[in-house]
Every structure is written in C-alpha cells, then in structure tokens.
Phi, psi and omega in degrees: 000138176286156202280330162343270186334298183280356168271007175252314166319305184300300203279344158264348179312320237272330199280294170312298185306300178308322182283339173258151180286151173309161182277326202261353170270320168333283159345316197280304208298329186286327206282344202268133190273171188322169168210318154001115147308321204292310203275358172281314150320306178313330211286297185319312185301311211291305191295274193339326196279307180300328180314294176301332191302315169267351170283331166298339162310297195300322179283332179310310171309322175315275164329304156333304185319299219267349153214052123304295177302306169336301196285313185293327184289312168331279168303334169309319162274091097272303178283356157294321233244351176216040174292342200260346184300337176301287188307316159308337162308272156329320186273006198283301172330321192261357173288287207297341165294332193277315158274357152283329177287359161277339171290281192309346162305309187284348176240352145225122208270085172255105178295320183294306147354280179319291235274338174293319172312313184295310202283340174293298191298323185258339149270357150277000205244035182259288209308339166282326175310324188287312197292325243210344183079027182249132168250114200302127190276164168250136193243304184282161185067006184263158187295160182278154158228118195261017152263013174260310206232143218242080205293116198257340167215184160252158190232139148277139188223130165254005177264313185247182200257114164326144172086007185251143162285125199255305188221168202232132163287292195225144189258128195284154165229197220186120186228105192045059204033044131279129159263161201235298174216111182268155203328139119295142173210170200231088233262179203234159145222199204278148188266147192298154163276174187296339156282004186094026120286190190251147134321301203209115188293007171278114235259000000 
C-alpha cells in the first residue's frame, strides 16, 4: 500500500469515529436520572399517596384482628359460664319432684307413695343422664379394672374367681366415654383353706 493510500485510510477511520457517538456515553445518557423538578414531585406525591393508603390497611387490619380476638374471648366466657344451662334446665323437673315428694311426705307418711315418687323421680333424673351421655359404669360381678374402678377393700370369696367385684360401694360414671368418677367397690380374693393355705394366691 502506498503512502498516498495509507493517508487516505487513516483519514476515514479517523472520520467513521467522530461521527458515531460514543457507547459509553449512551449508557450514561440512558441511565441518567430524571431531573424534572415537576415529575420528581409527581413520582414523591405517588409514592407518598401509596404509603398512607397501605398503612389505613394496615390499621384497618389491626383493628379487625383485635376484635376478632374480643368476640372469641366473649365467647369463650360465654361458654364456660352457660356450658351447663341446658342440663340444668332438665334437671330443674326432678328438683320439683323431689319437693313435692317431701311435700307430700309431710302432710302424709304414705310409704308406698314416698317409694312410687322416688322410683319416679329417679327415672326422671336416669333419663336427663341418658340425654347428656352420662353413663352408669357397671361394676358388679365384673373382673376388677382400675381404670374403672377404685378398690375400697378385699373379701375372701370362695363362689367367685379372685379378683372379681363382690359389691359396688358407690357407683361410677362415664361422661362421653370419660370417667368422670370411678365405682369404689369391694374386690373378692381366693379364701384360705382350712390349713392356712390359699386355693389360689391370686389377690
């Protein structure tokens, strides 16, 4: 190539560069931030306007919360405090049976009365038990179970198999299948022979 040639070259490399702009000033130029005082105020009220907008959520929310939790502790003493009114309700009938038959006791000693009134009076108050689920545990002639039953002595018994309820003391009950209160009973064990050993050491 000639020196002509390479002084020609030169002068358009030199020529393509000045005319396209630099890359790195684009860059600058795109990335540079807003400067409008106005739309920089617009941009501030908007983000301000969202701001306060979710904090009234937010207390709104708050506010829900705390009386949500209000109405559940209300209910929660509601339902302590009248979980029992229904069954008291029912059970109100056999309180007035009871005093009329004491009433009727006091102005006549009719035994035969008393004991029909009782067995009435007592079958009204099985039948509110039965309504409520409370359940009689049965105990006599049953193998002892101590997660029913509450042992208050030992018998020696030679009619039944140690370890069997001879007599129900008090009687157990059973709330939805729970107990609530279990039999004291009076439990049989094997009876000694006459020489002073056992039939059967089991207690």
């Amino acid at each position: 190539m000639s020196d002509q040639e390479k002084v020609v070259s030169e002068e358009e490399r030199d020529s393509a560069h000045e005319t396209q702009p630099d890359q790195a000033d684009v860059v600058a130029d795109d990335e540079a931030p807003e400067t409008d005082p106005d739309a920089l105020q617009a941009l501030l009220e908007d983000a301000r306007n969202k701001a306060d907008s979710h904090w009234d959520q937010c207390l709104r929310l708050q506010a829900d919360i705390e009386n949500m939790r209000k109405r559940h502790e209300r209910d929660l003493v509601n339902a302590h405090k009248f979980a029992l009114e229904k069954f008291a309700v029912d059970l109100l009938p056999v309180k007035d049976s009871l005093e009329m038959g004491l009433a009727a006791a006091g102005e006549n000693a009719d035994v035969a009365g008393l004991k029909e009134g009782s067995e009435l009076t007592l079958k009204m108050l099985t039948s509110v038990m039965d309504k409520y689920n409370i359940i009689e545990v049965n105990a006599l002639n049953e193998s002892f179970n101590p997660q029913y039953h509450e042992a208050m002595s030992v018998q020696e018994r030679a009619d039944v198999e140690p370890n069997t309820v001879v007599t129900v003391v008090q009687k157990g009950y059973l709330l939805n299948e729970r107990l609530i209160r279990p039999a004291m009973v009076i439990v049989s064990k094997a009876a000694r022979q006459a020489n002073g050993g056992q039939l059967n050491e089991q207690a």
